[in-house]
DRENPA-3360 file (N, C-alpha, C; in nm, 2 decimals, always signed):
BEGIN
1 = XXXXXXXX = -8.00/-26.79/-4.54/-7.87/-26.84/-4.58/-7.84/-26.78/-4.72 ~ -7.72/-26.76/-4.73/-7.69/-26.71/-4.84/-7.61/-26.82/-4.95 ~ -7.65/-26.79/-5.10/-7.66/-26.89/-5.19/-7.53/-26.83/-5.33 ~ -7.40/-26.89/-5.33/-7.33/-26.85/-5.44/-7.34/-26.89/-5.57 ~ -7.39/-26.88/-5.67/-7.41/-26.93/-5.83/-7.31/-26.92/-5.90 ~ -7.23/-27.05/-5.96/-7.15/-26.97/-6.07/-7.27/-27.01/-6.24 ~ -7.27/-26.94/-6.32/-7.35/-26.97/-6.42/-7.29/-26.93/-6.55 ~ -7.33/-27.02/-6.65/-7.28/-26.96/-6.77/-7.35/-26.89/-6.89;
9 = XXXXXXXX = -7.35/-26.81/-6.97/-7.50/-26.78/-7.09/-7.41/-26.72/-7.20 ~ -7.51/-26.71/-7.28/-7.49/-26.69/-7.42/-7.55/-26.56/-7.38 ~ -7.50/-26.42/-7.45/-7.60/-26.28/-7.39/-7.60/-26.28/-7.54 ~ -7.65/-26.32/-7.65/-7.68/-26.26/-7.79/-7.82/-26.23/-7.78 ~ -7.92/-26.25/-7.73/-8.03/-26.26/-7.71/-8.05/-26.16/-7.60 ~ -8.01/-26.11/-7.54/-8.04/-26.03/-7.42/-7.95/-25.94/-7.40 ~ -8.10/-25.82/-7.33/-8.02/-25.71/-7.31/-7.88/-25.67/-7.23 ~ -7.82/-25.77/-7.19/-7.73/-25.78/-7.09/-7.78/-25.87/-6.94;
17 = XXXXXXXX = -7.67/-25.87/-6.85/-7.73/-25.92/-6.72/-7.81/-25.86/-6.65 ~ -7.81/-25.75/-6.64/-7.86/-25.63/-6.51/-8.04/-25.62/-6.57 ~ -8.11/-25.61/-6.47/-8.25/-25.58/-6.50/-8.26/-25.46/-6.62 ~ -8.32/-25.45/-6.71/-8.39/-25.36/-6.78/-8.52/-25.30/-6.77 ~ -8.54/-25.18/-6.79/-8.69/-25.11/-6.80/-8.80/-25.18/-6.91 ~ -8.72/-25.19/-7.04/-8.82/-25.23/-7.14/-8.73/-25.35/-7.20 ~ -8.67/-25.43/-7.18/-8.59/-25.51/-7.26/-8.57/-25.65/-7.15 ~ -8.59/-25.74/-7.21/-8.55/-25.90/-7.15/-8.36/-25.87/-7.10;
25 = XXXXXXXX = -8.33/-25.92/-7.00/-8.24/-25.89/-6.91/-8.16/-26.06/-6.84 ~ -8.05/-26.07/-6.81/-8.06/-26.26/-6.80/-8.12/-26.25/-6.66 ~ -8.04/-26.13/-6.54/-8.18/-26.14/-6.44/-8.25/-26.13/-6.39 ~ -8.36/-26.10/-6.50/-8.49/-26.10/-6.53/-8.51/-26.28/-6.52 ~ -8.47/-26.33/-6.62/-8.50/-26.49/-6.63/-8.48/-26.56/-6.50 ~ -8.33/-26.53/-6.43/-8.28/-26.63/-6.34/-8.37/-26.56/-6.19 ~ -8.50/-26.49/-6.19/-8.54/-26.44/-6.07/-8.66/-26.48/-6.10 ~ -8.68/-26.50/-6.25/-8.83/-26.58/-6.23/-8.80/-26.72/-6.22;
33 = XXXXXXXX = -8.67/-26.78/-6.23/-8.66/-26.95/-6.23/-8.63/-26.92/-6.05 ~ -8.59/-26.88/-6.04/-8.58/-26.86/-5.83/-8.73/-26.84/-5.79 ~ -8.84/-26.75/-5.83/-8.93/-26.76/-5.76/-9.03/-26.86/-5.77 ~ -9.02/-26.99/-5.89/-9.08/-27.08/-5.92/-9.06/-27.17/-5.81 ~ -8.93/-27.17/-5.83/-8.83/-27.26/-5.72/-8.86/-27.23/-5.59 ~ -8.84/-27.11/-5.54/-8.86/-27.06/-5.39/-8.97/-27.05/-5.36 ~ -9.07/-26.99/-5.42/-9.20/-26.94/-5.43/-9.18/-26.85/-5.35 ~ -9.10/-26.76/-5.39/-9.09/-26.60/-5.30/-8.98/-26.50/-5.39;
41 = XXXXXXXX = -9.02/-26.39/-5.39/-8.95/-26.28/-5.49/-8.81/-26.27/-5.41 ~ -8.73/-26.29/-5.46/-8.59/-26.29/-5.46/-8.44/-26.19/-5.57 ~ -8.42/-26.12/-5.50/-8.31/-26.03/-5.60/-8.18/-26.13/-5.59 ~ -8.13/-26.11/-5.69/-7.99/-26.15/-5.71/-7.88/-26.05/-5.75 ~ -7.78/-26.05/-5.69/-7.69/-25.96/-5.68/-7.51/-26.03/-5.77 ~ -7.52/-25.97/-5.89/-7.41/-26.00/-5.97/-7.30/-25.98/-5.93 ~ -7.18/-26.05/-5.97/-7.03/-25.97/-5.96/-6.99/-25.88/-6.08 ~ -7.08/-25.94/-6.20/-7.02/-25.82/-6.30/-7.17/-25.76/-6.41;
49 = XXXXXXXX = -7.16/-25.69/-6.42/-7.32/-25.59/-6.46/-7.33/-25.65/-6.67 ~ -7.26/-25.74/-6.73/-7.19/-25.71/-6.82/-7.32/-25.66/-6.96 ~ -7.25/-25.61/-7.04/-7.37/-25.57/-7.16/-7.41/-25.64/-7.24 ~ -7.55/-25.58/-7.34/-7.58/-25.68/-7.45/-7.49/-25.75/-7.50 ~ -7.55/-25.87/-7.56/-7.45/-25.93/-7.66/-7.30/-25.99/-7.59 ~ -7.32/-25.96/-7.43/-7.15/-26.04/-7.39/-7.21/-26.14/-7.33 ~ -7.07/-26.26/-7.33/-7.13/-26.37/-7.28/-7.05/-26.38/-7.19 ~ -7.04/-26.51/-7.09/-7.02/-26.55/-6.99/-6.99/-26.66/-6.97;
57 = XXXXXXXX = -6.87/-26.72/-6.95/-6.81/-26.88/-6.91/-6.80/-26.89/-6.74 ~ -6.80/-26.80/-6.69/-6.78/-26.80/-6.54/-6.84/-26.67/-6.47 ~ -6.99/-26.56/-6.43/-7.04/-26.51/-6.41/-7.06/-26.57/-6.26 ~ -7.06/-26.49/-6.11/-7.12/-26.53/-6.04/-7.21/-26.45/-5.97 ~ -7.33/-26.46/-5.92/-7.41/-26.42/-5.86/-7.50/-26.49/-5.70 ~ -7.48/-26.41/-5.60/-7.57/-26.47/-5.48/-7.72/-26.37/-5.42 ~ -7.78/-26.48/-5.37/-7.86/-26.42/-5.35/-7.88/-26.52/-5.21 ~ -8.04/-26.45/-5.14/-8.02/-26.50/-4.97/-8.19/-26.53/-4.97;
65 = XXXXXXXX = -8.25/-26.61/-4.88/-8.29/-26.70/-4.85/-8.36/-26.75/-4.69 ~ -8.41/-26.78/-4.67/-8.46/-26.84/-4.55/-8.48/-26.99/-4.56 ~ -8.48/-27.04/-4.65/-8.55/-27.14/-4.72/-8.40/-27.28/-4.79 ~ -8.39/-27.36/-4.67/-8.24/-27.48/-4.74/-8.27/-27.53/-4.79 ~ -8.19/-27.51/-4.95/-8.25/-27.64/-5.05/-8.12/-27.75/-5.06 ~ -8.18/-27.90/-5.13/-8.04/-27.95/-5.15/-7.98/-27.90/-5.25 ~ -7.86/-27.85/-5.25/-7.77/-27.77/-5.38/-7.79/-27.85/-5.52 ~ -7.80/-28.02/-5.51/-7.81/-28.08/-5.63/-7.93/-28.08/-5.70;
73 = XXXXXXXX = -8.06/-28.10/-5.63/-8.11/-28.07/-5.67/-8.22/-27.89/-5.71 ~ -8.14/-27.84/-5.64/-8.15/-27.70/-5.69/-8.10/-27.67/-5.84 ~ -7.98/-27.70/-5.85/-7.90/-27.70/-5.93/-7.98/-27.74/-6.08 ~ -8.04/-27.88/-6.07/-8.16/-27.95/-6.14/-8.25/-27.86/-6.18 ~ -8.31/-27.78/-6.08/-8.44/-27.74/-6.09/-8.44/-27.63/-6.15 ~ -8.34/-27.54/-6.14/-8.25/-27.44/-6.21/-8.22/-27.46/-6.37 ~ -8.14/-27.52/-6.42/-8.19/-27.58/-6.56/-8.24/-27.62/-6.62 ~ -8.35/-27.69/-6.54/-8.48/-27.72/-6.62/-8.60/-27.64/-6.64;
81 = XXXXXXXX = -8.52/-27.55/-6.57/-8.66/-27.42/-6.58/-8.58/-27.32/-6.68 ~ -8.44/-27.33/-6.66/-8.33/-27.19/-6.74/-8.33/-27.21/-6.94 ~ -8.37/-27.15/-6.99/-8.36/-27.15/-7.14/-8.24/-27.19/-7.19 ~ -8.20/-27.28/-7.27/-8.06/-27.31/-7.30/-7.98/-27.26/-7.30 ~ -8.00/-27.13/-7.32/-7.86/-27.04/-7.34/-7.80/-26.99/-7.16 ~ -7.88/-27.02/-7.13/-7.84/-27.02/-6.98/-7.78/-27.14/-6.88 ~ -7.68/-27.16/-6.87/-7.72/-27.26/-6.77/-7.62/-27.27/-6.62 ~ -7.67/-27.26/-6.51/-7.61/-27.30/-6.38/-7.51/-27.40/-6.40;
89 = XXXXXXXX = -7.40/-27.40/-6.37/-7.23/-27.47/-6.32/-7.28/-27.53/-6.19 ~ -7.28/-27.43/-6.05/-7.24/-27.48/-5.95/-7.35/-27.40/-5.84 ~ -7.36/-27.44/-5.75/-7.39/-27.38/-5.61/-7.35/-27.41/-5.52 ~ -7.34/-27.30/-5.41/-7.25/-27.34/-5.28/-7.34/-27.23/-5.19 ~ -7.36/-27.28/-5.03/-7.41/-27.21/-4.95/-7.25/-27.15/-4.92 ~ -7.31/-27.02/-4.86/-7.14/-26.96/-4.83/-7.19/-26.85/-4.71 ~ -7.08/-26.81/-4.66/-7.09/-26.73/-4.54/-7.18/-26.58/-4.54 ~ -7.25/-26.55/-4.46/-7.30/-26.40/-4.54/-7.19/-26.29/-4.54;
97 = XXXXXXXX = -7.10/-26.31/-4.48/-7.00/-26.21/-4.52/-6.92/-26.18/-4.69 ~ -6.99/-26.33/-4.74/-6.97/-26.34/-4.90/-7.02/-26.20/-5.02 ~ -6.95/-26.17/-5.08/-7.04/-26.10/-5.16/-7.01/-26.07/-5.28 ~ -7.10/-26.16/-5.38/-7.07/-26.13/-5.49/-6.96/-26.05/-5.59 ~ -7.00/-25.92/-5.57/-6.92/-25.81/-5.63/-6.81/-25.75/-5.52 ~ -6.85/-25.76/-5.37/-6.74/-25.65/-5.33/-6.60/-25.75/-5.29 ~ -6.65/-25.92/-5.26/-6.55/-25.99/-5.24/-6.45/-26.03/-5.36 ~ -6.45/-26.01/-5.46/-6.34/-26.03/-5.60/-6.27/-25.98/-5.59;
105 = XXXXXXXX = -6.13/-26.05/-5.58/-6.01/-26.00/-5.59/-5.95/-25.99/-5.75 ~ -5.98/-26.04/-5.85/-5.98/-26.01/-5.97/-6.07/-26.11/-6.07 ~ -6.09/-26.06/-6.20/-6.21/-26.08/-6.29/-6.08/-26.11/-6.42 ~ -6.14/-26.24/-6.47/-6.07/-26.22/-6.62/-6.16/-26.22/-6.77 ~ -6.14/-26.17/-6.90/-6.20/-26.15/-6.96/-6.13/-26.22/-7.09 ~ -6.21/-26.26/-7.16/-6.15/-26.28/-7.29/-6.23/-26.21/-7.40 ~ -6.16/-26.18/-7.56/-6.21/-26.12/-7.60/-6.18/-26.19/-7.78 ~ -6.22/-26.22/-7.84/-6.19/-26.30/-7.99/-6.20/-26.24/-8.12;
113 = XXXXXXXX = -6.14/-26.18/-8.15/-6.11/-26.14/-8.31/-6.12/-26.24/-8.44 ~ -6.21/-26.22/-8.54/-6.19/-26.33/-8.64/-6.15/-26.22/-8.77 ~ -5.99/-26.32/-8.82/-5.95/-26.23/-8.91/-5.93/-26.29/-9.04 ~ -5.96/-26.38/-9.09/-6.03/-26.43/-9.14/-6.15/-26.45/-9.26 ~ -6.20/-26.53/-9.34/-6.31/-26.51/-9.38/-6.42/-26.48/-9.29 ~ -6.52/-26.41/-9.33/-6.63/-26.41/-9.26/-6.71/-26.54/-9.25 ~ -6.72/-26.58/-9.15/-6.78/-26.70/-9.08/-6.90/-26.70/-9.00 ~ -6.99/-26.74/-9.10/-7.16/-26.70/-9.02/-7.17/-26.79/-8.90;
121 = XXXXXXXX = -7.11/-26.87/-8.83/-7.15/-26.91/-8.74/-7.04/-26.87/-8.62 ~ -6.97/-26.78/-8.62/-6.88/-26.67/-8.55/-6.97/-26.55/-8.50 ~ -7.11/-26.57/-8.63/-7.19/-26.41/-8.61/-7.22/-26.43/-8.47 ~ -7.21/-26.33/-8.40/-7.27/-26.34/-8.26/-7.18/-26.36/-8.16 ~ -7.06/-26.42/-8.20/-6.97/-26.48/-8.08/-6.84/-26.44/-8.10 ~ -6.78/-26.32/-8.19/-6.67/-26.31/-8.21/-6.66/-26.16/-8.30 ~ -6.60/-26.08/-8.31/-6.59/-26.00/-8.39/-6.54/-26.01/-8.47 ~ -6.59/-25.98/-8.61/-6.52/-26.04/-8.75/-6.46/-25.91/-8.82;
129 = XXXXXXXX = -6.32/-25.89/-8.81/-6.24/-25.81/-8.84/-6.19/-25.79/-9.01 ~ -6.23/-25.72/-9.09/-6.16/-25.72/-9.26/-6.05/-25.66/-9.27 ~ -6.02/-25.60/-9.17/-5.86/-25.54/-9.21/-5.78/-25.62/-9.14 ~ -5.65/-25.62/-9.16/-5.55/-25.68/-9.16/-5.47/-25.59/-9.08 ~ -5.43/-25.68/-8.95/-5.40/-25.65/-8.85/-5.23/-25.66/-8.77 ~ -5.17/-25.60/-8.74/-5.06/-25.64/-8.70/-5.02/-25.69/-8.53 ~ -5.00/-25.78/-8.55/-5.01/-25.85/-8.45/-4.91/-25.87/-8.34 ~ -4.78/-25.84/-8.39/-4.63/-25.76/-8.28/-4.71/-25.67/-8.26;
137 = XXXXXXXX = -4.72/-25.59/-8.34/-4.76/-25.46/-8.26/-4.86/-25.41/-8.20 ~ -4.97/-25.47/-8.18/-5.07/-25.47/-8.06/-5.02/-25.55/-7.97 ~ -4.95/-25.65/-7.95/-4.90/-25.72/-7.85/-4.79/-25.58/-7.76 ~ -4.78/-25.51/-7.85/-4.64/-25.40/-7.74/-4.75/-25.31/-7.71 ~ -4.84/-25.32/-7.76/-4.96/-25.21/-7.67/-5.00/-25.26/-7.58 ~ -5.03/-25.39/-7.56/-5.08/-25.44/-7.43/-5.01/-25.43/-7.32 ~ -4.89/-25.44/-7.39/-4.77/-25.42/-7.21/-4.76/-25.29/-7.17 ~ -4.80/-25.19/-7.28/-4.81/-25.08/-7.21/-4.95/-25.05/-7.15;
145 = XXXXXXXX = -5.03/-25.13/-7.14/-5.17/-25.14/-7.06/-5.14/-25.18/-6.92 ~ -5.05/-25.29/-6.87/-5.01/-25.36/-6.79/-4.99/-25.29/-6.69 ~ -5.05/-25.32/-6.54/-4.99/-25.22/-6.47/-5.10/-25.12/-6.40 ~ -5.10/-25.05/-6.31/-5.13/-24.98/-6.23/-5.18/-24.86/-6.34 ~ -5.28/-24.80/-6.39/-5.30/-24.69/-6.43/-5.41/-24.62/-6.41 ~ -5.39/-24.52/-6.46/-5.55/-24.41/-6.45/-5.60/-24.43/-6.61 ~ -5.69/-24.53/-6.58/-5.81/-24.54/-6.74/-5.92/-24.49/-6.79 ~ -5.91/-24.35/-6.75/-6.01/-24.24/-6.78/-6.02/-24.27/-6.92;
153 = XXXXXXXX = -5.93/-24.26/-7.01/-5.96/-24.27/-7.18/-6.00/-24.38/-7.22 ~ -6.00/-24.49/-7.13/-6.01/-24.66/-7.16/-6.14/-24.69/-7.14 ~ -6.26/-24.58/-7.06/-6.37/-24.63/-7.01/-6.51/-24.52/-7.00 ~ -6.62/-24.58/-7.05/-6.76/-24.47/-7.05/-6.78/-24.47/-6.90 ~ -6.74/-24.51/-6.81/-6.79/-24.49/-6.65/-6.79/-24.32/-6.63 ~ -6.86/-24.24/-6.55/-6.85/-24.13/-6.57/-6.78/-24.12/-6.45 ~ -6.72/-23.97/-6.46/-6.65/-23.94/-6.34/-6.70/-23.84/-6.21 ~ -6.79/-23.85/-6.24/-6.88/-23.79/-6.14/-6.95/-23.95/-6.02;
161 = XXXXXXXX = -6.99/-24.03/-6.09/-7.01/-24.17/-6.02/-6.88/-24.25/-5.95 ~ -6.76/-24.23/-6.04/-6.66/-24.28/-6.07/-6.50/-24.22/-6.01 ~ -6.54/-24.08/-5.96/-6.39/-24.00/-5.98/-6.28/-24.06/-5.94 ~ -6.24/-24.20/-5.88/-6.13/-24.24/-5.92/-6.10/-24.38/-6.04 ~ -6.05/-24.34/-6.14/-6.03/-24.44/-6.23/-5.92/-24.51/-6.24 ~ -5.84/-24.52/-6.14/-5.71/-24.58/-6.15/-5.70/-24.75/-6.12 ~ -5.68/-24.82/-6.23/-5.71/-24.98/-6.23/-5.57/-25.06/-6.26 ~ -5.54/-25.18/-6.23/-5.43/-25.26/-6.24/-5.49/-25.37/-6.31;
169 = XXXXXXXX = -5.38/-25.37/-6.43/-5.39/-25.49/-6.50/-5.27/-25.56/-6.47 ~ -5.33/-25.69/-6.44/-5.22/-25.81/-6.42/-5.23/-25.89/-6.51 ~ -5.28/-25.87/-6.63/-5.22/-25.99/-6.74/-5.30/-25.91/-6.84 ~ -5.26/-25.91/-6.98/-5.30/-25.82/-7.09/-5.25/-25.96/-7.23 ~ -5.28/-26.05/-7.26/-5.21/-26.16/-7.34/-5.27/-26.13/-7.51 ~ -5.22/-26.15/-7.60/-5.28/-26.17/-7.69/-5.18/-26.33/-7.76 ~ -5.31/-26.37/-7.80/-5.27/-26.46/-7.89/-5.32/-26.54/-8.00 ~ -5.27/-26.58/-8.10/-5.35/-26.65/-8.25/-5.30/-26.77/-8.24;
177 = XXXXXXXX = -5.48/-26.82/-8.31/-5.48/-26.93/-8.39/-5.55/-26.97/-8.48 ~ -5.45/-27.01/-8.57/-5.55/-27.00/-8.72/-5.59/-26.87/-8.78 ~ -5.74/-26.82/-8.78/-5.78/-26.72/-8.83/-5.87/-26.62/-8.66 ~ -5.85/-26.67/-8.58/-5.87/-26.63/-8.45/-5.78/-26.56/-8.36 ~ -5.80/-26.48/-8.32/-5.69/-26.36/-8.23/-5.79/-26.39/-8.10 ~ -5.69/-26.42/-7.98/-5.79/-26.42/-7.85/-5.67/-26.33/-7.76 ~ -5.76/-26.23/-7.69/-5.71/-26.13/-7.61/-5.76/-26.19/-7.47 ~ -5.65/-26.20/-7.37/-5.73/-26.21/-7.24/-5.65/-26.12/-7.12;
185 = XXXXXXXX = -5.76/-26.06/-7.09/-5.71/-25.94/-6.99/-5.81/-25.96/-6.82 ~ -5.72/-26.00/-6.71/-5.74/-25.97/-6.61/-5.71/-25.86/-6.55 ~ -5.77/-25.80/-6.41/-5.78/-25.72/-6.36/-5.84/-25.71/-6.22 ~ -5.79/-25.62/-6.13/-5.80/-25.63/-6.01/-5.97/-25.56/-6.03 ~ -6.00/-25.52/-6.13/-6.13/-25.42/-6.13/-6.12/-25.35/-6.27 ~ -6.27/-25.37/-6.34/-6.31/-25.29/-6.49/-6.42/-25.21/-6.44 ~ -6.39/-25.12/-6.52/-6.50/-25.00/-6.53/-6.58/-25.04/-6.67 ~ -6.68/-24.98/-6.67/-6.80/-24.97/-6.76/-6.73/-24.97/-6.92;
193 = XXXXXXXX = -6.72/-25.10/-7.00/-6.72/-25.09/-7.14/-6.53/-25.09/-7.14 ~ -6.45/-25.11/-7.01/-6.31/-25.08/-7.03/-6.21/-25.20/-7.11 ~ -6.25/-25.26/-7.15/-6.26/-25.44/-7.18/-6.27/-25.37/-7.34 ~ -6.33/-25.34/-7.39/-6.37/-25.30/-7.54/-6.30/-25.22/-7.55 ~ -6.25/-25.08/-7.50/-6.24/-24.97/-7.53/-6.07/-25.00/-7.60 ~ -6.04/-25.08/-7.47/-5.91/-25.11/-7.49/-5.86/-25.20/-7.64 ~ -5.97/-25.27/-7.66/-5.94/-25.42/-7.74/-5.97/-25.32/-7.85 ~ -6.05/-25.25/-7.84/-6.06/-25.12/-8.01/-5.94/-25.06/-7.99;
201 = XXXXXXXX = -5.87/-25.03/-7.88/-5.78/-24.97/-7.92/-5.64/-25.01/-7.98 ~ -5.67/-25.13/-7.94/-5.58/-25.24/-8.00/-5.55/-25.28/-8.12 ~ -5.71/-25.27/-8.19/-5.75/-25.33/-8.31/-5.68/-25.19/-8.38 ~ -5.72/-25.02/-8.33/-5.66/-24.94/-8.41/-5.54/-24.89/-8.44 ~ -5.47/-24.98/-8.38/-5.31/-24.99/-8.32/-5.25/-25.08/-8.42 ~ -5.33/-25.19/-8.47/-5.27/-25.33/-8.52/-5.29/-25.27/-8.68 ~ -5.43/-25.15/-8.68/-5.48/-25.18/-8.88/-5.40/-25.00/-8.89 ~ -5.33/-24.95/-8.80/-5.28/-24.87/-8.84/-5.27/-24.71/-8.78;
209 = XXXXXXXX = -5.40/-24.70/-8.73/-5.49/-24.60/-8.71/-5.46/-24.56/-8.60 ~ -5.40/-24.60/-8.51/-5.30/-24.52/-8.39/-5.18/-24.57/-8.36 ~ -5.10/-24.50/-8.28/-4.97/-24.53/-8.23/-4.88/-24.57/-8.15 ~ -4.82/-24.66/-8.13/-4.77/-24.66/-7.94/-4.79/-24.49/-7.87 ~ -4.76/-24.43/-7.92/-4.70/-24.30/-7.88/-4.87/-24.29/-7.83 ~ -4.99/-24.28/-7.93/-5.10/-24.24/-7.92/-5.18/-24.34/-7.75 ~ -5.10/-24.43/-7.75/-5.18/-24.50/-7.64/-5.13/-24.46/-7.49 ~ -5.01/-24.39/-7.53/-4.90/-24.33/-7.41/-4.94/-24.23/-7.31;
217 = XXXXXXXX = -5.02/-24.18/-7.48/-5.11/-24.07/-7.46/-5.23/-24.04/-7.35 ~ -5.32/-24.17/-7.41/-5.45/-24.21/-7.34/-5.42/-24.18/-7.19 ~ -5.30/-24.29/-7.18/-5.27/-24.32/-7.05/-5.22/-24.20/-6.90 ~ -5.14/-24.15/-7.04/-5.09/-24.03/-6.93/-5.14/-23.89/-6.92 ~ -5.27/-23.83/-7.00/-5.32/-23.76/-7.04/-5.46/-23.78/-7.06 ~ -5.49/-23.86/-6.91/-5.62/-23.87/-6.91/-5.76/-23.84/-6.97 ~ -5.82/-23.81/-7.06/-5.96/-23.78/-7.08/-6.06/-23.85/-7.17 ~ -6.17/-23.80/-7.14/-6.32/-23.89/-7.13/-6.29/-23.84/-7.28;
225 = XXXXXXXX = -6.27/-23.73/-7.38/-6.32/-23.70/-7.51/-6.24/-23.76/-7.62 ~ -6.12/-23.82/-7.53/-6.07/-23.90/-7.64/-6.13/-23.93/-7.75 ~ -6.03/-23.93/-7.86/-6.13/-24.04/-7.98/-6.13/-24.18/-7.96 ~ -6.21/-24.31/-7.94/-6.16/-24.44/-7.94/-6.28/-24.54/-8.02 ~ -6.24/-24.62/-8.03/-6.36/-24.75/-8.09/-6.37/-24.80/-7.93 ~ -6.46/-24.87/-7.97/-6.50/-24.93/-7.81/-6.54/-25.07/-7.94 ~ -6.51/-25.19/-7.91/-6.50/-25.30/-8.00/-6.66/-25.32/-7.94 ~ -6.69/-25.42/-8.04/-6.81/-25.48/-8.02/-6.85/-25.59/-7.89;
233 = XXXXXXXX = -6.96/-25.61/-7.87/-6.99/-25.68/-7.76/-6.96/-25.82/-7.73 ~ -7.00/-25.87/-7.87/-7.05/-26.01/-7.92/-6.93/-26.07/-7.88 ~ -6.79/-26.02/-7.93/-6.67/-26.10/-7.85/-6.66/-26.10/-7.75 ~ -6.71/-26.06/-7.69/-6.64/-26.04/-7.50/-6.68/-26.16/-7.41 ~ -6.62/-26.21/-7.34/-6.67/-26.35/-7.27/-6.62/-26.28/-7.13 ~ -6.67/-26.28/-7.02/-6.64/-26.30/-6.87/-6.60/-26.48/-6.88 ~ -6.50/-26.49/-6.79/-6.42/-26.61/-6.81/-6.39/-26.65/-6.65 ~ -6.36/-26.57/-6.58/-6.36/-26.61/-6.38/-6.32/-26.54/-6.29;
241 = XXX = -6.42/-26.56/-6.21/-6.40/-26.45/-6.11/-6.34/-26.50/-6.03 ~ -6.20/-26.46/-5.90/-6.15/-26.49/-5.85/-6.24/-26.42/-5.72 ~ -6.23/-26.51/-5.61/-6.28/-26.44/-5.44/-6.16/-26.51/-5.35;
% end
């Protein structure tokens, strides 16, 4: 039977979700708390791969099974084995035609700017911005993100793995409060690092450093050598996946 997870984590501590060679990985953790639990080697299959340092309010992953547990107390057994910064939401047995990654009809992201004093307990969970940022005016870059496009300049996916990069964004928001800027961008589908590339390009939009015209650019004049910041990790939250 096949088993749906939604789960949440802190990634400051780890090298991202996806297994690593030499580096602690989260499903590395969540496959040794399943084989405690199962007592059998079990893969888990993500909906989103995301990198170091990003976190997660709504990540889902399934994996499959021979073996019916009760969901509640799985669920139990799962956090009491999972390290704090991890922890299981929900389970659901679901159809095997379920699948993690290929059944998502869209993924949303948030992404948090602190502009502000520097705030040591933001380290790790927010990107702490010293320049001073314009904030109309990255808001009219995002609407020009909105929309059906080719995001070759917006993303490290290569095009050789990748050769079609054409993605739709259905919501691009930014908004402030207080000393916090939170960006949230859904999408029918992100490519590798396309989440940052953009929110850098935002930030270089707002402190000066590029132009509507320059993002016009990106867009309609496709290429990988672009110059861009790709924003830091620490801000990025996965927030929900839609199936």
């Amino acid at each position: 039977m096949r088993y749906k997870v939604l789960v949440a984590y802190d990634g400051k501590n780890y090298a991202g979700f996806q297994s690593q060679i030499n580096a602690l990985a989260i499903q590395d953790v969540i496959e040794n708390a399943l084989y405690k639990i199962f007592r059998e080697k079990i893969r888990i299959v993500m909906s989103s791969r995301t990198d170091a340092g990003v976190h997660a309010r709504g990540q889902v992953f399934h994996f499959d099974s021979e073996t019916k547990k009760d969901l509640e107390k799985l669920k139990y057994s799962f956090n009491c084995l999972l390290p704090k910064d991890i922890h299981v939401l929900d389970i659901k047995i679901v159809s095997e035609k379920f699948h993690s990654r290929f059944s998502v009809k869209n993924k949303t992201y948030e992404y948090y700017i602190n502009v502000g004093e520097y705030d040591v307990f933001l380290n790790g969970y927010a990107y702490q911005c010293h320049y001073k940022l314009d904030l109309d005016l990255m808001k009219k870059g995002a609407e020009l993100l909105v929309g059906e496009h080719d995001f070759t300049s917006f993303n490290t996916s290569s095009l050789k793995e990748y050769p079609n990069q054409v993605r739709k964004i259905t919501e691009f928001k930014i908004t402030k409060k207080k000393d916090i800027i939170k960006i949230r961008v859904t999408s029918t589908g992100f490519l590798r690092n396309m989440v940052r590339i953009m929110v850098g390009t935002l930030i270089d939009l707002g402190r000066g450093q590029k132009t509507l015209n320059d993002i016009k650019d990106m867009l309609n004049k496709p290429n990988k050598s672009t110059r861009r910041f790709n924003a830091d990790p620490n801000g990025l939250y996965l927030i929900k996946i839609r199936y």
